[in-house]
C-alpha positions as CSV (number, residue, x, y, z in Angstrom):
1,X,127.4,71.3,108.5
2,X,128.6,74.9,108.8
3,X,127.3,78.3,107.3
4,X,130.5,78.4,105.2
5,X,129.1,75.0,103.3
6,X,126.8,75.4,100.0
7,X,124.2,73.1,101.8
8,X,121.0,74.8,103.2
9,X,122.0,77.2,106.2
10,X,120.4,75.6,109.0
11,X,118.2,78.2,110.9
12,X,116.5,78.1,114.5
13,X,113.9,80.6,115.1
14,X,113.6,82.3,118.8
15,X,110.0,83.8,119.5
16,X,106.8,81.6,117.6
17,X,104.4,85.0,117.8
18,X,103.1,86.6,115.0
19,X,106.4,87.8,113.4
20,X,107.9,84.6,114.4
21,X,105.6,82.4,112.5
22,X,106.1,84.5,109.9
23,X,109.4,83.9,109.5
24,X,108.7,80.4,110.1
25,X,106.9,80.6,106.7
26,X,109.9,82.7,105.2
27,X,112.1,79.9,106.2
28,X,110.1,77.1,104.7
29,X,109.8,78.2,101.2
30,X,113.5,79.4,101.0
31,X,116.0,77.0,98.9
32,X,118.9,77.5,101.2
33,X,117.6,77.5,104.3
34,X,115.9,74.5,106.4
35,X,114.1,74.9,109.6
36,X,116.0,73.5,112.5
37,X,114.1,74.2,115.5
38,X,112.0,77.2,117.2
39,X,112.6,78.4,120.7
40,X,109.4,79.6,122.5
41,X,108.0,79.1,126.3
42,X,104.6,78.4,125.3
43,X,104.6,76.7,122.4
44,X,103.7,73.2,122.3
45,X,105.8,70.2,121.5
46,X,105.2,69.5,117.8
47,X,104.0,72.4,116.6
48,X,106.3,73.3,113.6
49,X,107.4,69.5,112.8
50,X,110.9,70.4,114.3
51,X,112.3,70.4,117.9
52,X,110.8,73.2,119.9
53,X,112.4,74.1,123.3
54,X,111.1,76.3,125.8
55,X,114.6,78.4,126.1
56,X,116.8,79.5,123.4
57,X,119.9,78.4,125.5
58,X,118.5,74.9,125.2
59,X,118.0,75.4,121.3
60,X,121.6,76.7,120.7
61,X,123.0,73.7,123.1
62,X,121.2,70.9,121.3
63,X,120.7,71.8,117.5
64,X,123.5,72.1,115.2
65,X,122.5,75.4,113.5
66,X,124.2,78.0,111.6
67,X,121.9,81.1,112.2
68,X,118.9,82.1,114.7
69,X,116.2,84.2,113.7
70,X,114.8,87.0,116.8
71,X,111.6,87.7,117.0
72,X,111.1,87.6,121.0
73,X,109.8,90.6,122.5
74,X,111.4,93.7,122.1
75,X,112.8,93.8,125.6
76,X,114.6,90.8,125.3
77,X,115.7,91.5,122.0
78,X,119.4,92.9,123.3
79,X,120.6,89.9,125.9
80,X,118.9,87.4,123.3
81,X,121.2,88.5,120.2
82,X,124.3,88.9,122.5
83,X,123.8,84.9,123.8
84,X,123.0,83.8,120.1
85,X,126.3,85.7,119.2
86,X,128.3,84.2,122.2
87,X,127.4,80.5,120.8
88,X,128.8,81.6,117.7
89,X,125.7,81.5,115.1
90,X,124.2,84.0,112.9
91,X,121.9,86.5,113.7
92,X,118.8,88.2,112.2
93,X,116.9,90.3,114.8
94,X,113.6,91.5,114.1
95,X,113.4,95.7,114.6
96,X,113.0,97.3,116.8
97,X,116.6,96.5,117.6
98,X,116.7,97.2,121.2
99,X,114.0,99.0,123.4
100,X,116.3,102.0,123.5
101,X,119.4,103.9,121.8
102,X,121.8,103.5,124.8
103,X,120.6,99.3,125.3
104,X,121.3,99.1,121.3
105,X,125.1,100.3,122.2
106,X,125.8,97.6,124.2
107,X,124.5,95.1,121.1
108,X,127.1,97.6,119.0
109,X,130.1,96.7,121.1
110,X,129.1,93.2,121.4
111,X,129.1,92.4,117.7
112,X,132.2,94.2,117.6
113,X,133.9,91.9,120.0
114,X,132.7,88.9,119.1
115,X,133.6,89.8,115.3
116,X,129.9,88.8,115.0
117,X,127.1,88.2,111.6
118,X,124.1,90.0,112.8
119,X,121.3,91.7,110.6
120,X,118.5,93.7,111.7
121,X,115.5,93.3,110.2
122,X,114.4,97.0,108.6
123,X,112.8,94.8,105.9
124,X,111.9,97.7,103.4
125,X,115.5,98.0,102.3
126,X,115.0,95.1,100.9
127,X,112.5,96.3,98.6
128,X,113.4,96.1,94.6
129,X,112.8,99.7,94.6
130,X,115.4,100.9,96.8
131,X,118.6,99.8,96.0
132,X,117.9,101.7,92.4
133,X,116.7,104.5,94.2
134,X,119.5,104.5,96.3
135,X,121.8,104.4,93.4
136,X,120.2,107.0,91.4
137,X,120.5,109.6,94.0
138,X,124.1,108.8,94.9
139,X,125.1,109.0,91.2
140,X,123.6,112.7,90.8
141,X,120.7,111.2,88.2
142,X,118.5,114.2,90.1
143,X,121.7,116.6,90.3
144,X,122.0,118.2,93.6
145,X,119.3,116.7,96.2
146,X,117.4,119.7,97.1
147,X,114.6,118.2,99.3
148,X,112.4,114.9,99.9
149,X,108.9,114.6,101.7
150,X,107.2,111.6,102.7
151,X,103.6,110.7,104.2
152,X,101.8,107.4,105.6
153,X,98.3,108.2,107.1
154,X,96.2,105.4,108.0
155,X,93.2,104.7,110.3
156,X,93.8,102.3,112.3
157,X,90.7,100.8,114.0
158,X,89.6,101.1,117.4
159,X,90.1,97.3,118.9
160,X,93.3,98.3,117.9
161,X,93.8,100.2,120.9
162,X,91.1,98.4,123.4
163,X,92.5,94.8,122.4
164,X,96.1,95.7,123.0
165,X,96.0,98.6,125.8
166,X,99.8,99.0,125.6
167,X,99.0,100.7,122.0
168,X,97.8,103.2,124.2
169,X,100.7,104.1,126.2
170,X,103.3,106.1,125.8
171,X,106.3,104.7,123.8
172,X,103.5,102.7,121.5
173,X,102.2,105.9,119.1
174,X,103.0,106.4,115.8
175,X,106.2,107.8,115.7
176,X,107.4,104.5,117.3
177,X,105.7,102.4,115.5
178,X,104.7,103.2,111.9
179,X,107.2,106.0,111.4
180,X,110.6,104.3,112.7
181,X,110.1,102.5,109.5
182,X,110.2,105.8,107.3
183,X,113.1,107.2,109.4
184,X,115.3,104.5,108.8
185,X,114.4,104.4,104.7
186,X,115.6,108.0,104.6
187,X,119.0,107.4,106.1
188,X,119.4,104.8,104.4
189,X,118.6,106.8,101.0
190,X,119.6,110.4,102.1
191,X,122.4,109.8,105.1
192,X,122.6,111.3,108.7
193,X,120.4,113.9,109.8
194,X,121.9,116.7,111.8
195,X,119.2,118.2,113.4
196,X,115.4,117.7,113.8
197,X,112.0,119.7,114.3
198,X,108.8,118.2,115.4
199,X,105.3,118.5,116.2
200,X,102.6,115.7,117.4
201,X,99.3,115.9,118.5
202,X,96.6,113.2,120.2
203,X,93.7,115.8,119.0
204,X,91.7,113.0,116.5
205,X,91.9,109.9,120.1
206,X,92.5,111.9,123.2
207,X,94.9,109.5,124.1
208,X,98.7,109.1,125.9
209,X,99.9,108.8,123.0
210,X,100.2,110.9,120.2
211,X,98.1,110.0,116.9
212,X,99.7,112.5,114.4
213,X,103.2,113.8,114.1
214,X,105.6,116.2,111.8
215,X,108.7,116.0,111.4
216,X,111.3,118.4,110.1
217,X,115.2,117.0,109.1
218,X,118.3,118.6,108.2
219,X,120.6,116.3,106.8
220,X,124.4,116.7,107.0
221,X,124.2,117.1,103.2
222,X,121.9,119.7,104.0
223,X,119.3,118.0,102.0
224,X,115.9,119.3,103.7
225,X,113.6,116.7,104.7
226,X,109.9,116.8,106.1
227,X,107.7,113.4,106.9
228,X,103.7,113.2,108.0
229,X,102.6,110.6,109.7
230,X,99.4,109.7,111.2
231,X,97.1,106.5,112.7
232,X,94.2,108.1,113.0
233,X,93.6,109.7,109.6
234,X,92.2,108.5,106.4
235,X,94.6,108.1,103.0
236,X,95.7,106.0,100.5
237,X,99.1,107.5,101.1
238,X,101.9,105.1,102.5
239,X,104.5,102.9,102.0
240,X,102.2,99.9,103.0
241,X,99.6,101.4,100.4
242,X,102.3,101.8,98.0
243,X,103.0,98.1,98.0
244,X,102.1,94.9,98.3
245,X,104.4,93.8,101.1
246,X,101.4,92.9,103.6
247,X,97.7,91.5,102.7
248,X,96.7,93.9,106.0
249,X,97.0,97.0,103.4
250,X,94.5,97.5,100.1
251,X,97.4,98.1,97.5
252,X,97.1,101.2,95.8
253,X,98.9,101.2,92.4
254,X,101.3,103.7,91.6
255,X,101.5,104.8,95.1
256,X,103.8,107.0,96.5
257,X,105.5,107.5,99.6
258,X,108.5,110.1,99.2
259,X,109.2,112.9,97.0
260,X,112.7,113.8,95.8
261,X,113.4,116.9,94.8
262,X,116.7,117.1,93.2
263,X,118.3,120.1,90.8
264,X,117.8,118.3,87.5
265,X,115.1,116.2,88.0
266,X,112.6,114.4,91.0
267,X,111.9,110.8,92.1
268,X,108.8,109.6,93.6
269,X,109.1,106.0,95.5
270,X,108.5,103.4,95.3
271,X,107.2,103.4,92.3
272,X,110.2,104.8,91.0
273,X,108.4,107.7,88.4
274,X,111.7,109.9,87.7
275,X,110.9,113.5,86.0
276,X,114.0,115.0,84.1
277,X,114.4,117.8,81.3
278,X,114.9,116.1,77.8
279,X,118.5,116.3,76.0
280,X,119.2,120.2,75.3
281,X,115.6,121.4,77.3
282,X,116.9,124.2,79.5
283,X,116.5,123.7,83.4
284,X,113.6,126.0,84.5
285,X,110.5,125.7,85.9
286,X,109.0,126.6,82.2
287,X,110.8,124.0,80.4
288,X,108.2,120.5,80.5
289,X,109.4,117.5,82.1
290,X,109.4,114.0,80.9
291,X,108.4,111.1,83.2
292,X,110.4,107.5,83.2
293,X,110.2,104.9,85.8
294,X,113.4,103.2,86.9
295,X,113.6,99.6,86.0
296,X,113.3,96.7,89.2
297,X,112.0,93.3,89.4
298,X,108.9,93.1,92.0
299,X,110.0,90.9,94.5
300,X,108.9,90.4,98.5
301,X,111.2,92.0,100.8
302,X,110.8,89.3,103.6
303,X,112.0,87.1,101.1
304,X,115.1,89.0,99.5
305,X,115.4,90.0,103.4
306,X,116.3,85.9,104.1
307,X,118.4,85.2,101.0
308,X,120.3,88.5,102.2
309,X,120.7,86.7,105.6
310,X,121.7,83.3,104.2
311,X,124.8,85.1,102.6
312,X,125.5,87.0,105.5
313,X,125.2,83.6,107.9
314,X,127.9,82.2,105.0
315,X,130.2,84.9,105.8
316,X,129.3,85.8,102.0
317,X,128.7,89.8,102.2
318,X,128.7,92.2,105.1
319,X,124.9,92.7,106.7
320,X,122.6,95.6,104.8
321,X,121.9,97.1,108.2
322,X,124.1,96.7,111.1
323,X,123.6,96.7,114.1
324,X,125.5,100.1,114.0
325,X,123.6,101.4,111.4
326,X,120.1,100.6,113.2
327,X,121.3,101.7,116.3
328,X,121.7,105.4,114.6
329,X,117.9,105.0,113.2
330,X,116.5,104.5,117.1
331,X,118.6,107.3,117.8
332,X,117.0,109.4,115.4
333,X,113.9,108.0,116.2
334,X,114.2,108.9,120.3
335,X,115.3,112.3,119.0
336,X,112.6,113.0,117.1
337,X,110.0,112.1,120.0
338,X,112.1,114.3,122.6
339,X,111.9,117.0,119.7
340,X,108.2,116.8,119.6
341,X,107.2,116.4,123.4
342,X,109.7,119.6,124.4
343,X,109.6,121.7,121.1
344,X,113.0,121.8,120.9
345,X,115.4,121.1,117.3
346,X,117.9,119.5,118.4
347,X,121.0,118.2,117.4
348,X,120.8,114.6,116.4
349,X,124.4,113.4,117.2
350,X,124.4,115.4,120.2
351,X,121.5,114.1,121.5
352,X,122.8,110.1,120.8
353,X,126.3,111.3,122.6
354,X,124.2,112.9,125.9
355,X,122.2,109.3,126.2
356,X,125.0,107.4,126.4
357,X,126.6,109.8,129.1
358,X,123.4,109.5,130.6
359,X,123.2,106.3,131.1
360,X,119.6,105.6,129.1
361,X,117.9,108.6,130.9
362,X,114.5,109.0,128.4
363,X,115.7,113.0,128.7
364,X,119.4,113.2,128.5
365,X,120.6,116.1,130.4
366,X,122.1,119.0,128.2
367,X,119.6,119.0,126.3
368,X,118.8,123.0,125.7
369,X,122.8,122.7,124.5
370,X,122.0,120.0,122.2
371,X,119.1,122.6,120.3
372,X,119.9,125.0,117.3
């Protein structure tokens, strides 16, 4: 059987951690998809009730399948993908894509020369809420963007850090961990950013890494963004407050994680709470607005994440994020922690140009040229 068939897309999953096993379960209770086998060096024989080999290679050599699932560690997430490509099945690999923006190139120029199906798994595009959100600011529904803020604060709890030390080192804070999420939802909604701004402290922990960070953005729309984002700070406040994707998170209804600010009307989300002037009520801050939600169906976006991946392992539709496209995210992403560590703005596209050059240097060189 091939992906191109209507039978179930036959999936092996590479990495049996906690995302892994998760996926695992994704896998099980899809319609189109079966379980074919799970690559993992320590898991024991019989574990999932399907073959499991102790190297991928052996997997993709043994197993018909039609697509692999990633969710290895993040070093191994680049040379993975590009052997899984190489045997000629489908990809989904788990975010971060690669552990840097200049090893996430070479996964670029694979895909592109192995004309190959791989999605990366930013799961919250998946969400209902977005594609309508999406849409709405596209079609000029707010007018002209003007601005859009965002916040997650949450404390995280202290075995957090003494269970896993590596939380506590440099690379592990929040801006690479909770707020590459956000990042990548605000490209996706609001385009490139041209240049950021940002500030971090490690005030509330003492520790390596930093445990709250601001973030300034100029898009090349020249919408203005800012986003918030803290570990260590109490608030019901978040896109994992804001929905129900994960049982970790109390669910706060009605919660909000961005603000859009547009020249006819504003857009909270996810919710999707839209504030616009009634028919003939003039556009001024005296003049009341009304508040409408945008309609979606509640769905999980694990779930709408796989059926999006069976269609792309069927040759179906083109992958919702790229390898490309999330690429540009840890791009922004590396940017943003340079910006905050050196206090300079700099120049996002720039930046992403001088790390190639570079080589993968953590401080590309140039980089007072790359500041406005």
């Amino acid at each position: 059987m091939t992906a191109s068939d209507l039978g179930p897309v036959r999936i092996g999953v590479i990495g049996a951690g906690f995302m892994g096993r998760q996926h695992i379960d994704f896998v099980h209770a899809a319609q189109r998809a079966v379980l074919a086998g799970v690559a993992d060096p320590v898991a024991p024989a019989g574990s999932f009730e399907v073959p499991v080999y102790a190297e991928a290679q052996r997997m993709l050599d043994s197993e018909p399948l039609d697509a692999v699932i990633i969710a290895n560690p993040n070093a191994l997430h680049v040379e993975t993908a590009i052997q899984c490509l190489e045997a000629g099945v489908a990809v989904l690999l788990e975010k971060p894509v690669a552990v840097d923006y200049v090893q996430s190139r070479r996964l670029v120029e694979a895909v592109e020369r192995l004309h190959g199906r791989l999605l990366v798994g930013h799961h919250r595009r998946h969400h209902p809420a977005i594609a309508p959100a999406r849409a709405a600011v596209r079609a000029g529904e707010l007018g002209q963007i003007v601005a859009v803020s965002g916040l997650w604060s949450a404390r995280k709890e202290d075995a957090y850090y003494t269970d896993l030390p590596w939380h506590a080192q440099r690379g592990a804070g929040v801006t690479l961990i909770n707020a590459v999420h956000d990042l990548d939802l605000l490209r996706h909604l609001f385009g490139e950013v041209a240049v950021v701004q940002a500030m971090q402290t490690s005030n509330a922990r003492g520790l390596e890494v930093e445990d709250t960070v601001s973030v300034n953005l100029l898009f090349e729309s020249g919408v203005v963004g800012s986003f918030l984002a803290s570990d260590a700070g109490v608030s019901p406040w978040g896109w994992d407050q804001a929905t129900e994707e994960t049982q970790a998170f109390p669910y706060v209804p009605d919660g909000v994680a961005y603000h859009v600010v547009g020249t006819r009307g504003a857009l909270s989300v996810p919710n999707l709470a839209a504030y616009t002037y009634g028919p003939g009520v003039p556009a001024d801050w005296h003049s009341p607005l009304s508040r409408t939600y945008l309609p979606f169906t509640p769905r999980g976006s694990f779930h709408a994440q796989l059926d999006h991946f069976i269609e792309v392992a069927r040759g179906a539709v083109e992958p919702l994020v790229s390898a490309d496209d999330a690429s540009r995210t840890l791009g922004l992403v590396e940017a943003v922690a340079l910006a905050a560590r050196t206090g300079a703005s700099l120049d996002v596209a720039r930046f992403c140009a001088d790390a190639e050059t570079a080589g993968g240097a953590s401080e590309p060189p140039r980089q007072e040229e790359a500041a406005r």
